[in-house]
C-alpha positions as semicolon CSV with decimal commas, in nm:
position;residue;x (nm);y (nm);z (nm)
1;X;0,725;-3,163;0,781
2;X;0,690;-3,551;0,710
3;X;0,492;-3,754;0,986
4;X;0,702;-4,017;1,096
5;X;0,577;-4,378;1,016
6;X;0,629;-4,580;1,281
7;X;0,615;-4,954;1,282
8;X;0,590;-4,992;0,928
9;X;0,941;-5,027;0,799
10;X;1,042;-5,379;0,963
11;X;0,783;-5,515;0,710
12;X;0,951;-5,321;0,402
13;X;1,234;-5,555;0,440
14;X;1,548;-5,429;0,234
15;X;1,414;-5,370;-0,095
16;X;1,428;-5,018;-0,252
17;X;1,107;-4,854;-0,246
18;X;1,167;-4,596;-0,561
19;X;0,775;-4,542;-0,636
20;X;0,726;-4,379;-0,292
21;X;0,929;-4,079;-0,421
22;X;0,821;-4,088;-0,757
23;X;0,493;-4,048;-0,593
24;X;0,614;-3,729;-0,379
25;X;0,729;-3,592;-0,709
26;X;0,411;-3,645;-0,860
27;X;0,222;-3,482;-0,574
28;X;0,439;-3,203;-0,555
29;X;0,382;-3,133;-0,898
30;X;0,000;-3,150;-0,877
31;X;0,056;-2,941;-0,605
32;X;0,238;-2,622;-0,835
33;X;-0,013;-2,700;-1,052
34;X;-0,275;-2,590;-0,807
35;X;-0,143;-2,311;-0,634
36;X;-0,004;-2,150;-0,935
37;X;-0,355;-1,995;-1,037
38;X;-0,415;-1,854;-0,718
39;X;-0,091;-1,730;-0,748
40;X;-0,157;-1,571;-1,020
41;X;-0,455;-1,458;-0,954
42;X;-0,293;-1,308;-0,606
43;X;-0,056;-1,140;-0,855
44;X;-0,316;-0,956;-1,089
45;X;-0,481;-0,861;-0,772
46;X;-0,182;-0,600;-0,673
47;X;-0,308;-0,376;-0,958
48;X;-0,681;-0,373;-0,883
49;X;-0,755;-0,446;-0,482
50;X;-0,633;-0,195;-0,265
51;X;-0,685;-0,445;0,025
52;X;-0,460;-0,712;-0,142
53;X;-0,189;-0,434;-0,197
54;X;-0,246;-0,353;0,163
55;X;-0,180;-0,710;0,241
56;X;0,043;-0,770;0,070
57;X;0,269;-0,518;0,217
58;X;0,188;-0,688;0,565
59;X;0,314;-0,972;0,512
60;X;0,631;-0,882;0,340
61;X;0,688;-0,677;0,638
62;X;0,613;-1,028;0,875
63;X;0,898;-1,195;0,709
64;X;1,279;-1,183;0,775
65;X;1,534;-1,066;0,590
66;X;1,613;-1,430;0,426
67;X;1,175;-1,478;0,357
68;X;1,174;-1,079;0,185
69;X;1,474;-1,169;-0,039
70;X;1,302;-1,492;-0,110
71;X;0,976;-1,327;-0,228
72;X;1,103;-1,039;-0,425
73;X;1,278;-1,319;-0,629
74;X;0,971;-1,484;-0,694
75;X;0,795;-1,191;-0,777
76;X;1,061;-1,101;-1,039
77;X;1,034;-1,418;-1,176
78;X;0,644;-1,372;-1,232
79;X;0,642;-1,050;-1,324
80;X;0,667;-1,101;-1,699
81;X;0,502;-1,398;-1,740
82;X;0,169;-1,243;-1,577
83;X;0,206;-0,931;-1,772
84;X;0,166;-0,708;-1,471
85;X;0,300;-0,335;-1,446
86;X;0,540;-0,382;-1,249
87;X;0,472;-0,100;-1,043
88;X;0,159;-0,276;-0,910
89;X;0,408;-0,559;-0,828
90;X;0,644;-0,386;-0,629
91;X;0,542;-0,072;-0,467
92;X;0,332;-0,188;-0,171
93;X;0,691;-0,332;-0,055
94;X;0,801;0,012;0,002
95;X;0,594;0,130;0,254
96;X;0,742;-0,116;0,494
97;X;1,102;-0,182;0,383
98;X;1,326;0,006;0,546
99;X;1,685;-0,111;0,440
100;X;1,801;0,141;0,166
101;X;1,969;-0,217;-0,032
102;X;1,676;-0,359;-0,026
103;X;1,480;-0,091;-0,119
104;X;1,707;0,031;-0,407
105;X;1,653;-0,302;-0,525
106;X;1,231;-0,285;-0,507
107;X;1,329;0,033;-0,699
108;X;1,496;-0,116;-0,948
109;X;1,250;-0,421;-0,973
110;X;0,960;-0,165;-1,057
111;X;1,232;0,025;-1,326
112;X;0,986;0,241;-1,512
113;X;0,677;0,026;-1,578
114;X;0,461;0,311;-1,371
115;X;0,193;0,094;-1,592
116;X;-0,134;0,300;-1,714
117;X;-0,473;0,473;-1,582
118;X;-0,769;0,693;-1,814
119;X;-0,819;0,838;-1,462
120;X;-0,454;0,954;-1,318
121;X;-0,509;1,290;-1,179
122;X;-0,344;1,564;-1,012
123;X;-0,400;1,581;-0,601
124;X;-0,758;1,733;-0,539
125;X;-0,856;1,869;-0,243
126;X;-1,225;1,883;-0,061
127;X;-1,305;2,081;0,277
128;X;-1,648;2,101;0,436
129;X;-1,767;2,420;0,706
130;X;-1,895;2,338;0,995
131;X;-2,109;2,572;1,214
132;X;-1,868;2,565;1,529
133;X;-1,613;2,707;1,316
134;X;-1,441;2,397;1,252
135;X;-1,366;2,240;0,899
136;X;-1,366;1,882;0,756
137;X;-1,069;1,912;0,506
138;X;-0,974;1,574;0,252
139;X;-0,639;1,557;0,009
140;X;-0,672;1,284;-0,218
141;X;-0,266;1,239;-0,368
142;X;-0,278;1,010;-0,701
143;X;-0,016;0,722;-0,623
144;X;-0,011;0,454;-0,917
145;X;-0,278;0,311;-1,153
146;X;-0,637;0,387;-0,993
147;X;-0,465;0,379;-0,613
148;X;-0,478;0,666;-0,444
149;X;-0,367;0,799;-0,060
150;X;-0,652;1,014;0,155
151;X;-0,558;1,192;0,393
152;X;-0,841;1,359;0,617
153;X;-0,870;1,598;0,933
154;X;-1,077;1,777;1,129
155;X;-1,008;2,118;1,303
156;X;-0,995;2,473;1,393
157;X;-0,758;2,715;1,236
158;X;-0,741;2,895;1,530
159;X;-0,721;2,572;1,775
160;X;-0,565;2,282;1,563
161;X;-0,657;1,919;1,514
162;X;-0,963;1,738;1,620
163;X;-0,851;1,417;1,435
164;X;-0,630;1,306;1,129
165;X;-0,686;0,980;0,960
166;X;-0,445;0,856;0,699
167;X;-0,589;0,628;0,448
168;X;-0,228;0,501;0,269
169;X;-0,404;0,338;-0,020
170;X;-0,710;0,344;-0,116
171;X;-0,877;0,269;-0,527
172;X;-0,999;0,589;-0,664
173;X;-1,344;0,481;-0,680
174;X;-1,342;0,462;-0,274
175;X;-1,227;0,783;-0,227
176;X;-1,434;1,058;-0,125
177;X;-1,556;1,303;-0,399
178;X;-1,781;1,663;-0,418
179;X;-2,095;1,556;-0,164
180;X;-1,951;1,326;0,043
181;X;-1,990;1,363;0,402
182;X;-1,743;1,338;0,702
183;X;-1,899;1,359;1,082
184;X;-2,226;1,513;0,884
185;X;-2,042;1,771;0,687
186;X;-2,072;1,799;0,291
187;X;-1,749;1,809;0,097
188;X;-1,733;2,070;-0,208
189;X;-1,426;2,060;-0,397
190;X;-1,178;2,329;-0,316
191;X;-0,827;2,445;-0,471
192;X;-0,508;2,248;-0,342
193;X;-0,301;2,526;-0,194
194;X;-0,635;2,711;0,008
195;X;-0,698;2,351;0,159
196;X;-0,325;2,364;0,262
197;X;-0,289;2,690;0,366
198;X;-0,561;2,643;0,619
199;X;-0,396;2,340;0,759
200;X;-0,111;2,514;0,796
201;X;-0,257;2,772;1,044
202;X;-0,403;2,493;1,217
203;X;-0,055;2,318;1,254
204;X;0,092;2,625;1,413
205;X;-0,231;2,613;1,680
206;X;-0,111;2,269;1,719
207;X;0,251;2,334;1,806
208;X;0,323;2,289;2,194
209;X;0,473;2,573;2,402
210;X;0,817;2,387;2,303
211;X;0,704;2,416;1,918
212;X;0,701;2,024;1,929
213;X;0,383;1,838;1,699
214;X;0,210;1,577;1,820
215;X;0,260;1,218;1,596
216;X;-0,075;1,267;1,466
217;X;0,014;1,503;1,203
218;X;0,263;1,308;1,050
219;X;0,085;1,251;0,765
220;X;-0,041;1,625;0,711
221;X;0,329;1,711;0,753
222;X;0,341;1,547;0,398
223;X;0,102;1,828;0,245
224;X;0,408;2,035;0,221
225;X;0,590;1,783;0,072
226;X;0,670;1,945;-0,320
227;X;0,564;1,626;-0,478
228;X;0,169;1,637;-0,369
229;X;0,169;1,937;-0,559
230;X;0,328;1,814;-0,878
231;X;0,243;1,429;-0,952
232;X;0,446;1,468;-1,254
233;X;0,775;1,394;-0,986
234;X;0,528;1,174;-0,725
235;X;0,711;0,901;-0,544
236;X;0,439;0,556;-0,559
237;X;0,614;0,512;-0,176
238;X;0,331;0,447;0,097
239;X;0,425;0,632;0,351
């Protein structure tokens, strides 16, 4: 918004004052010029920095319907200059839009540009023993490029759920491997579908005398999902 000048103009007289604009143009211009890097830079950080993905997402999600439309255009518009994977580019959007237009059109944005990783893996799965009985279990679910989404819990088979923690994206190289440690228990790797079938007998602990689940285990819910055990048909969606 302009400040208003006050007091000034009665000794402008009449005359024309062209080089005041032609010095707003000129600003405005070394203005593009100097956010455009950062832009940029911004830009190539969607592929690499799980916290500027996460960020990203946030403040798509802060902006109306008008600002969302606005910034997918620009993105577009970007995307092959920067030489980005597209993917990078667009998928963060979808774990916060929630109009199926919208959305088809993120969809369509990322087309099939999935974009390229030496490390793209199959989920992997980690549990840890405690000596109460209880077990520390981890899925790590390959998303796009080197992001992946954790998903951790502790609990009983017998009792259920001590926590759940949902980590929706997260670079491989932050993700917990074979001797990592959760609440002092060592992780070994374990196969997929024993991780899952012991969270499954800990979900039906969990279930309430009206078989309801508490919101917690939203995200374990997803373990059963087909796709986590084929990434060859994952869906890059946050959820």
């Amino acid at each position: 918004m302009c400040a208003k000048r006050s007091g000034r103009l009665s000794n402008m007289g009449s005359t024309p004052q062209p080089r005041r604009y032609a010095d707003q143009n000129a600003n405005a211009a070394v203005a593009a010029e100097r956010i455009l890097p950062a832009w940029q830079v911004w830009l190539r950080a969607l592929s690499t920095d799980a916290e500027a993905a996460l960020g990203a997402a946030l403040a798509y999600e802060s902006l109306d319907a008008t600002g969302r439309d606005a910034f997918l255009t620009a993105i577009d518009q970007d995307a092959e200059r920067f030489s980005i994977p597209r993917v990078a580019l667009f998928a963060p959007f979808l774990s916060v839009e929630k109009d199926p237009q919208r959305r088809g059109r993120i969809r369509a944005a990322m087309g099939t540009d999935m974009g390229t990783s030496a490390r793209r893996r199959r989920p992997r799965a980690l549990i840890g023993h405690m000596s109460t009985g209880e077990r520390v279990a981890v899925i790590v679910a390959p998303l796009y490029l080197d992001f992946v989404r954790v998903i951790s819990c502790r609990f009983s088979r017998s009792k259920g759920f001590t926590w759940v923690r949902n980590d929706p994206l997260l670079h491989c190289d932050d993700a917990p491997v074979a001797g990592s440690a959760i609440d002092g228990v060592q992780l070994d790797e374990a196969p997929l579908s024993t991780v899952i079938d012991d969270v499954a007998l800990a979900v039906v602990a969990q279930r309430g005398p009206d078989g309801a689940l508490p919101d917690k285990l939203d995200p374990l819910l997803d373990l059963f999902d087909a796709r986590l055990r084929d990434w060859g048909e994952a869906d890059p969606t946050m959820r």
